[in-house]
C-alpha positions as MATLAB code, in Angstrom:
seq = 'XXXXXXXXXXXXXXXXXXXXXXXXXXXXXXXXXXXXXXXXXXXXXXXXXXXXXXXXXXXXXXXXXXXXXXXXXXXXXXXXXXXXXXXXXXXXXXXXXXXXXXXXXXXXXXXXXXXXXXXXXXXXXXXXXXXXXXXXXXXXXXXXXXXXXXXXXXXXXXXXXXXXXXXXXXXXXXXXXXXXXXXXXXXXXXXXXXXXXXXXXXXXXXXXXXXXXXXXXXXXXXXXXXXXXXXXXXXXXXXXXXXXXXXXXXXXXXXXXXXXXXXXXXXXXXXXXXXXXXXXXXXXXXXXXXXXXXXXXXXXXXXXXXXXXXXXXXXXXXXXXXXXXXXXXXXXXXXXXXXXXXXXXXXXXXXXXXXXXXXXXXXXXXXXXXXXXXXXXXXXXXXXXXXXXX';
ca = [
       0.000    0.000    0.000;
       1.283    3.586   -1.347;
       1.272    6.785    1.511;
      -0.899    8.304   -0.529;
      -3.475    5.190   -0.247;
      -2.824    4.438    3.350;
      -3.410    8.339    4.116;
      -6.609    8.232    2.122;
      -8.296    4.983    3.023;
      -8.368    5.395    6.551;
     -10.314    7.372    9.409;
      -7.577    8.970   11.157;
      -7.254   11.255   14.500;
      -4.171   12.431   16.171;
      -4.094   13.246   19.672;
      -1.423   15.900   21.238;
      -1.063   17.155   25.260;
      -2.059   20.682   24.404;
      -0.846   23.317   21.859;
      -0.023   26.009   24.432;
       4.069   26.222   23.399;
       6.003   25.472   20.138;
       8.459   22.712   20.445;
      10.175   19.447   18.711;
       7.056   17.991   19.963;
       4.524   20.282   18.420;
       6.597   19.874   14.541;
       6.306   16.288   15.298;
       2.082   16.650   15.124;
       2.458   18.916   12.228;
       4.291   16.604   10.032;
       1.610   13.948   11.571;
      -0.702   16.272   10.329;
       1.155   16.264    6.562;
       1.203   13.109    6.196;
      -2.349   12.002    7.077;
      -4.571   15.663    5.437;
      -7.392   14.470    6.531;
      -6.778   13.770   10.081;
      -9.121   14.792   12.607;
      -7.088   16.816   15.999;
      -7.550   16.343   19.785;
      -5.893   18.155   22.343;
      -6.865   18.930   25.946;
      -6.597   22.774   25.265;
      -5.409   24.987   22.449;
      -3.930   28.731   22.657;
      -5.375   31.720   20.720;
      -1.847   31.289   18.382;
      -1.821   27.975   17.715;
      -5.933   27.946   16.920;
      -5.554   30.574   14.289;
      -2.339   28.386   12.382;
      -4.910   25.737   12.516;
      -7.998   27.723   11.013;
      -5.165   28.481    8.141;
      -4.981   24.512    7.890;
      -8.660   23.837    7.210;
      -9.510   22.883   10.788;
     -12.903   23.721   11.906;
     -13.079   24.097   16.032;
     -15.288   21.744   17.926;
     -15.484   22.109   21.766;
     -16.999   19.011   22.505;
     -16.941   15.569   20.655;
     -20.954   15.243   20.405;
     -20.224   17.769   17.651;
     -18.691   15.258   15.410;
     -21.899   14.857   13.263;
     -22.279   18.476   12.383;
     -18.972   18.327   10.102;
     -18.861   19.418    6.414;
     -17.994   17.053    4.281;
     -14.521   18.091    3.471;
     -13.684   19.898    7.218;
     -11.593   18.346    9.176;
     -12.301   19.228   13.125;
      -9.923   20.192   16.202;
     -11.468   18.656   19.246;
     -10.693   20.293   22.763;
     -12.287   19.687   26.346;
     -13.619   21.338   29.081;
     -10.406   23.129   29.837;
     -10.260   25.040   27.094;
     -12.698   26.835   29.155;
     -10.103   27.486   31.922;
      -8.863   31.424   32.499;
      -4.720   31.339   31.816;
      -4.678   28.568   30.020;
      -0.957   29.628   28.343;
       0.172   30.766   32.040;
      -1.408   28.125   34.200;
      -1.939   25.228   32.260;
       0.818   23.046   34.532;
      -1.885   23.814   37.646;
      -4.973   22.174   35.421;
      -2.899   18.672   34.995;
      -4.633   17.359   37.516;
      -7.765   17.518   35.146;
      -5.977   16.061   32.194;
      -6.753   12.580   32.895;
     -10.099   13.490   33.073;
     -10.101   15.412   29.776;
      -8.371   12.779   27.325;
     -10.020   10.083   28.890;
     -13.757   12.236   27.884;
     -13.250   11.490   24.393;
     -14.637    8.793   22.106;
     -12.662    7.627   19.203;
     -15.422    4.632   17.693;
     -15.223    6.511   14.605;
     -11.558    5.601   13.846;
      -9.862    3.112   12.139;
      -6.180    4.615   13.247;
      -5.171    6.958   16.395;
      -1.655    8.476   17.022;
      -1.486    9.771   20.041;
       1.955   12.156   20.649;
       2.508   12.573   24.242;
       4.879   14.209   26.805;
       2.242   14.083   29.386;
      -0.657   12.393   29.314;
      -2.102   12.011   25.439;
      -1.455    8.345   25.700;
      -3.729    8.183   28.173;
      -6.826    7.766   25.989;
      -9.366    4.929   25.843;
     -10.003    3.173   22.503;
     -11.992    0.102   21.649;
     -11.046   -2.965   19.931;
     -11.509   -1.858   16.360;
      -9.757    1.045   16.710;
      -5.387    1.006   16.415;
      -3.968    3.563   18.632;
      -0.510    3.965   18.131;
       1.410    6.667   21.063;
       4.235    8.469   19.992;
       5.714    8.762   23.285;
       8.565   11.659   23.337;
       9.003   10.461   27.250;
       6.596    9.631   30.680;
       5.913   12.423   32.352;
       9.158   13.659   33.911;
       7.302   15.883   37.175;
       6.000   12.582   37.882;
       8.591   10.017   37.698;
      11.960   11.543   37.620;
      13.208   12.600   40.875;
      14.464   16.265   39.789;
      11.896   17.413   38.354;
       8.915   16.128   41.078;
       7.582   19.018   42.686;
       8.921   19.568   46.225;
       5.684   20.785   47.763;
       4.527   18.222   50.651;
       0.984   18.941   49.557;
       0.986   17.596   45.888;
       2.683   14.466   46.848;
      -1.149   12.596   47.095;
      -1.798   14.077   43.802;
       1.474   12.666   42.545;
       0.847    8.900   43.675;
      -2.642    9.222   42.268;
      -1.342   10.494   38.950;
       1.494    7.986   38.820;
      -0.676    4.956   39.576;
      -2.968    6.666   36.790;
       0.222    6.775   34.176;
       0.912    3.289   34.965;
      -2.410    1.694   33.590;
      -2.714    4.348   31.025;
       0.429    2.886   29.800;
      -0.875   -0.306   29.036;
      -3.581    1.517   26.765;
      -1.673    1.949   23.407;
      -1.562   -1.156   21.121;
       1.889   -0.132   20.404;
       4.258    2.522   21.647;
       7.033    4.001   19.648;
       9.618    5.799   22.121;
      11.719    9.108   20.587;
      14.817    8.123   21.617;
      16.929    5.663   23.854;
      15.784    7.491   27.046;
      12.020    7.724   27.065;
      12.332    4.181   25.408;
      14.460    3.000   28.857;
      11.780    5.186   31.275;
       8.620    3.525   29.475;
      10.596    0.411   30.804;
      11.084    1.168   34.377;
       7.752    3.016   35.187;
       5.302    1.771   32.680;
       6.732   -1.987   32.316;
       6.341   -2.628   29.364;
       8.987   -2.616   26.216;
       8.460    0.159   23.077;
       7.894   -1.468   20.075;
       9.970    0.828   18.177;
      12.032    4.072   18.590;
      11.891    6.863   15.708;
      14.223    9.674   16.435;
      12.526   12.779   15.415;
      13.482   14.940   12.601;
      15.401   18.382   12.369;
      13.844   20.584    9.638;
      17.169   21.088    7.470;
      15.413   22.898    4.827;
      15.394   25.973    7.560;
      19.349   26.179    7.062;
      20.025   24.426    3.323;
      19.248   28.574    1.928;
      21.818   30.204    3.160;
      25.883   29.100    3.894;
      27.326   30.093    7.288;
      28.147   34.115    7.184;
      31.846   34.859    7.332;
      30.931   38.499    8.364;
      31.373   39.348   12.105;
      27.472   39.456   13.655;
      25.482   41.941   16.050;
      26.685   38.855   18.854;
      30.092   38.882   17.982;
      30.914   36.892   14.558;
      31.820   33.919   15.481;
      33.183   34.482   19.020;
      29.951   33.737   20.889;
      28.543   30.336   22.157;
      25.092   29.454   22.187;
      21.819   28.387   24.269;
      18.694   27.929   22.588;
      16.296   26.476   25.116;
      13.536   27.847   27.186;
      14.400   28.968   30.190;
      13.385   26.951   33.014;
      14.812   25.665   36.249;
      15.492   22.120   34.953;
      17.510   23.062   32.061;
      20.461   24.082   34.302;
      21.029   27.317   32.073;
      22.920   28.408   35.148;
      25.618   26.469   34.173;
      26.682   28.422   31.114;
      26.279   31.325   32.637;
      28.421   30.986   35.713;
      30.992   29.404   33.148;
      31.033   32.582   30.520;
      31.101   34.427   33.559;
      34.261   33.258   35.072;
      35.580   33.047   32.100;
      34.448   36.443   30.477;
      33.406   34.480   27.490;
      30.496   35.954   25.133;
      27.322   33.588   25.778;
      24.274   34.324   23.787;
      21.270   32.762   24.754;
      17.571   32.656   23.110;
      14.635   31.548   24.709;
      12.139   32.564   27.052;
      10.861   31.043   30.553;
       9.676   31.709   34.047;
      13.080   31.236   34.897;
      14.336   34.107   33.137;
      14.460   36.904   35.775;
      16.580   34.765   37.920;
      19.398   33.897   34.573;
      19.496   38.046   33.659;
      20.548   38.677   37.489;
      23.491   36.478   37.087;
      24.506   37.233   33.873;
      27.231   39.622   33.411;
      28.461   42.116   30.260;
      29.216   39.074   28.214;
      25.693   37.743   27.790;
      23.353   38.583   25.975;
      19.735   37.210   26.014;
      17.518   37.322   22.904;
      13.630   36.459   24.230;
      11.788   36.640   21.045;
      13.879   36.086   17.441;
      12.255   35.368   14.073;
      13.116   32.324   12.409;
      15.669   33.537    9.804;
      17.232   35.608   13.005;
      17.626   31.954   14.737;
      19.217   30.590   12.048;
      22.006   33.144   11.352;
      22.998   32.626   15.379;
      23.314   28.810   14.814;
      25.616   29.477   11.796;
      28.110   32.088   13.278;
      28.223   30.801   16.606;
      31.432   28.750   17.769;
      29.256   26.107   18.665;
      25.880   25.209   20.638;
      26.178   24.821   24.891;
      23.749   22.336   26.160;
      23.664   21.643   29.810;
      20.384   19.993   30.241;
      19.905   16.555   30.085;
      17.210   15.936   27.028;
      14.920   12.938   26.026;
      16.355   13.808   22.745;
      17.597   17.512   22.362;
      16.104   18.761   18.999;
      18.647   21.966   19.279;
      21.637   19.935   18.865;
      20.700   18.753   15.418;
      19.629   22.289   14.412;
      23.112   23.649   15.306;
      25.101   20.145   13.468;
      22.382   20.994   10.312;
      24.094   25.110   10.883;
      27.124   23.026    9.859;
      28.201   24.191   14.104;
      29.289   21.859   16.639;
      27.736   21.141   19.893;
      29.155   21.210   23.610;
      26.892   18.946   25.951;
      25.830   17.932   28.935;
      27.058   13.909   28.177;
      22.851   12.268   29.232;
      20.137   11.845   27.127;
      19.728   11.991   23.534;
      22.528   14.115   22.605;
      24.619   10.735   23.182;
      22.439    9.415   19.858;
      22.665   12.403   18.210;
      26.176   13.915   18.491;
      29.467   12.371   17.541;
      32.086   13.012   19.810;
      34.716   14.299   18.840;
      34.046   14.635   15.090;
      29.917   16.809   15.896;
      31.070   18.162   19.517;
      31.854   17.529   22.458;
      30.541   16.078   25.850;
      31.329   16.951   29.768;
      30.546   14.661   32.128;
      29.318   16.542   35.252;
      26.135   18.974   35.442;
      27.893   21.384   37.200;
      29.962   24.898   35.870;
      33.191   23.949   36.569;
      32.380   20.623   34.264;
      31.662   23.027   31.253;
      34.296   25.492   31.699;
      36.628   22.741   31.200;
      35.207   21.936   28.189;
      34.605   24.927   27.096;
      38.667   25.157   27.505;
      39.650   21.799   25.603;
      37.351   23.221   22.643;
      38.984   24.026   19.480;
      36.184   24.989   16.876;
      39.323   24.244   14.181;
      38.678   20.386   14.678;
      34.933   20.250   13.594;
      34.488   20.342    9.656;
      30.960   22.240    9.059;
      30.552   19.765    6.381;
      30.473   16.779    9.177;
      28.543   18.513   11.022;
      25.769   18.719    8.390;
      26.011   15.024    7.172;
      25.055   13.912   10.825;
      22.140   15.897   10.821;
      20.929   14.493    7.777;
      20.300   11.509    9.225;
      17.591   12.981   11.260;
      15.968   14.430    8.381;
      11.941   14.625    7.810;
      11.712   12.184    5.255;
      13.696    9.395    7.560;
      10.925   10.367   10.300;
       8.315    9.986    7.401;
       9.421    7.189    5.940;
       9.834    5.156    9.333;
       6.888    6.475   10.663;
       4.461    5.128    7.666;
       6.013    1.729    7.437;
       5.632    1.067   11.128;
       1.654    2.084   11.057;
       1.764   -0.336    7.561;
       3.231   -2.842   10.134;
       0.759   -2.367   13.003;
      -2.202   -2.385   10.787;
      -1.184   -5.757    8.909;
      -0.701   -7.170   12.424;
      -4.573   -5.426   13.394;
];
């Protein structure tokens, strides 16, 4: 069977957490989205942005899934819950996850030969019948529930916790088969949901972004080529910190792009040699990966989209030595790793780096290998799979 048959002889729906930020997550549902046109959309809630890019796609908004008979006959529909309702929803939507069970598990999916759920959170979560294949992309289990750095520290949500976790547990036994990002989620769906992923699919970088223009000789706004950088948003977890203190200390020029709660507390330790960039255009973006002497990650990723964005800028990458950068980046000939989360780690390796010793050219090649059409191509034959076993 041909994509183009596959895509048009089956009911389809795709299922995402919510569509509040833009991530490697959120590109993952849009090429979803690409390769199956007439896909129906569920997500728990959906921001004022992010509804408008999908009125541009053709999707018609339904609130609640008793609507699903009213449909024109070419529309395809974007399905939300009662917390779309909710005040703050871009702002407070980590204080409604107590109601996301609730939510996903509220809609009905009889209709549907093929689900895909994508989940960070709790998408996999929903209920399906027999007749129905529901396939969960899972980019990783929650990490505020299972991993022990990231569970909040208030005493008081530690009943909600349990409650949740014993909740992710059976919900992970819902898919029919799970397809894990990466190495990382794949091991975590191991150890908290126990059960093995059928099949891990890296996600793709979007090389096309950096394939129009070759890396600019000509010194930059930043620096030329003198600065490293961060692109991440800025939260506690990430360890931004890190950089920071090591740039500091040693009065290195640090750029860094993103924005975050935890960005008040990063600008009061920075000093004159970083700069932070809170809102850049996508052309900007791509001109700092190109000139910069090479990406700093010191967070520990499920995957780490960034570091293939900054190989496909033809630029190296220094990072933190967990996760999916150890998939992704070849040391040595792509970057770099330290071994220890902490500044002095980094600084280090910031020392030991000599940009000379990474060809751009290499640097691209990797990257290629984690290009959309892989994802695409990997992605369709393992539903062709599935269904044959169905």
């Amino acid at each position: 069977m041909s994509d183009t048959s596959l895509s048009n002889s089956l009911k389809v729906a795709i299922v995402h957490d919510d569509f509040i930020q833009s991530g490697g997550a959120e590109r993952m549902v849009l090429e979803m989205l690409r390769m199956f046109p007439k896909a129906d959309l569920y997500s728990v809630c959906v921001s004022a942005d992010w509804r408008d890019k999908f009125a541009r796609m053709g999707f018609e908004f339904r609130f609640q899934k008793s609507d699903f008979g009213t449909k024109t006959k070419s529309s395809k529909l974007l399905f939300t819950s009662i917390l779309q309702c909710l005040p703050f929803k871009n702002r407070l939507c980590r204080y409604y996850y107590l109601l996301y069970p609730l939510a996903v598990e509220s809609w009905r999916f009889e209709n549907y030969d093929l689900v895909i759920s994508s989940s960070a959170r709790y998408a996999h979560g929903i209920i399906t019948k027999p007749g129905t294949l529901h396939i969960a992309y899972i980019n990783s289990p929650a990490r505020f529930l299972w991993e022990e750095e990231s569970i909040p520290k208030n005493p008081l949500l530690h009943p909600v916790i349990r409650w949740q976790r014993t909740w992710d547990s059976v919900a992970g036994q819902r898919p029919d088969y799970i397809i894990a990002n990466s190495l990382t989620p794949a091991e975590r769906i191991r150890r908290y949901w126990k059960r093995q992923a059928d099949k891990i699919i890296y996600p793709f970088v979007d090389l096309e972004r950096f394939e129009s223009g070759c890396r600019n000789s000509q010194e930059q706004e930043d620096g030329g080529n003198s600065y490293f950088l961060i692109v991440s948003r800025l939260k506690k977890w990430k360890k931004i910190e890190i950089a920071i203190e090591a740039c500091n200390e040693l009065n290195y020029p640090l750029v860094v792009v993103g924005r975050g709660e935890d960005e008040r507390r990063l600008k009061s330790m920075a000093g004159p040699m970083i700069k932070f960039h809170t809102n850049v255009n996508d052309e900007t973006l791509v001109k700092l990966y190109q000139n910069c002497q090479a990406l700093i990650m010191t967070q520990s990723e499920d995957f780490g989209i960034t570091a293939l964005e900054a190989m496909a800028a033809g630029r190296p990458v220094i990072a933190f030595g967990e996760g999916g950068v150890l998939e992704t980046v070849v040391e040595g000939v792509t970057g770099i790793f330290y071994r220890d989360q902490t500044s002095d780690s980094l600084k280090e390796a910031i020392l030991k780096f000599d940009p000379s010793q990474f060809l751009r050219q290499n640097c691209i090649t990797r990257a290629k290998n984690f290009g959309r059409e892989k994802f695409a191509g990997n992605l369709w034959a393992f539903i062709e799979e599935c269904l044959t076993k169905k």
